[in-house]
C-alpha positions in Angstrom: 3.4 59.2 -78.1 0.9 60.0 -80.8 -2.9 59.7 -79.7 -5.1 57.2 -80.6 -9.1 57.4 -80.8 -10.6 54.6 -78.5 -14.5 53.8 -78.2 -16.1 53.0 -75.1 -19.1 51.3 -74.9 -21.7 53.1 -73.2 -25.3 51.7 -70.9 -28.1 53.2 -71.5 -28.1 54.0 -67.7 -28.7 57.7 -66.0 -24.6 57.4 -64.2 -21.6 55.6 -65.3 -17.9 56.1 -64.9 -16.0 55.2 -67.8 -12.2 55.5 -67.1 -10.0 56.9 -69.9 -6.7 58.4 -70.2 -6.0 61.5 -68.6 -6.7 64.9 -70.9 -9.0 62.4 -73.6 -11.2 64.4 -75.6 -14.9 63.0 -75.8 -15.6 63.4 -79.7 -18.9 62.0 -80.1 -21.7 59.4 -78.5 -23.6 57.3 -81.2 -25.3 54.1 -82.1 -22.3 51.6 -83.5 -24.9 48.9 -84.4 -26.7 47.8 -81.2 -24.7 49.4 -78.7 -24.5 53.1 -77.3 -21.1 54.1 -78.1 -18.5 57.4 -77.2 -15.2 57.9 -79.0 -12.5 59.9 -77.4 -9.0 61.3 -78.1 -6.7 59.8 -76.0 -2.8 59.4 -75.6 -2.6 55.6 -74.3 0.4 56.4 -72.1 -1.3 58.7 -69.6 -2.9 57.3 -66.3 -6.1 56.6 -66.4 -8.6 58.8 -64.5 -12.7 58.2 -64.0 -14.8 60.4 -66.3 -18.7 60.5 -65.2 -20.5 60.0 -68.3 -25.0 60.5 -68.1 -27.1 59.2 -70.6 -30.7 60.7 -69.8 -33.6 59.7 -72.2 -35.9 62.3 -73.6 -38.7 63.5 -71.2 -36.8 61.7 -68.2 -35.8 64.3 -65.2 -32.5 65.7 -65.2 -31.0 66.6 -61.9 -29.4 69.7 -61.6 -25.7 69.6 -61.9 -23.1 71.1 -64.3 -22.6 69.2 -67.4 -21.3 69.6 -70.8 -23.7 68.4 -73.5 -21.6 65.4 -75.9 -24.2 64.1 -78.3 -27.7 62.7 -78.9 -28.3 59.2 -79.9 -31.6 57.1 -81.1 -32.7 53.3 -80.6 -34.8 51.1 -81.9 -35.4 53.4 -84.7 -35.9 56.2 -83.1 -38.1 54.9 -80.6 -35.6 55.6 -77.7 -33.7 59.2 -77.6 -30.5 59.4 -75.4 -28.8 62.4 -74.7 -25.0 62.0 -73.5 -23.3 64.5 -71.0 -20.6 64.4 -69.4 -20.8 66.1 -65.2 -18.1 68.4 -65.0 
């Protein structure tokens, strides 16, 4: 089956789980609009499996954990900065 590029809408919320298809590729986090957004790679046949996404805003704590950095997105024009990880 050929992959497909899904969006997932993201809360801007320290934790979530977002479940995807097994072996997506996270692309990119962004604003679409309103609402904090990721976009992954994904082939639409494989299982699903839970991917722990962390959106920490700037100057907030960040516990200490491994994580691969995914993007940086703004609010309110720029009022609000969000930086995406996902734990590893």
């Amino acid at each position: 089956m050929k992959r497909t590029i899904w969006k997932y809408p993201l809360e801007a919320t320290d934790t979530q789980n977002v479940m995807m298809p097994e072996g997506a590729e996270i692309l990119s986090a962004q604003m679409q609009g309103n609402m904090l957004c990721l976009w992954a790679l994904v082939n639409p046949a494989a299982p699903n499996q839970r991917r722990e996404i962390e959106v920490i805003g700037t100057g907030h704590p960040m516990p200490d954990a491994k994580r691969r950095y995914i993007s940086t997105a703004q609010m309110h024009g720029g009022a609000l900065v969000w930086h995406i990880f996902e734990r590893e």
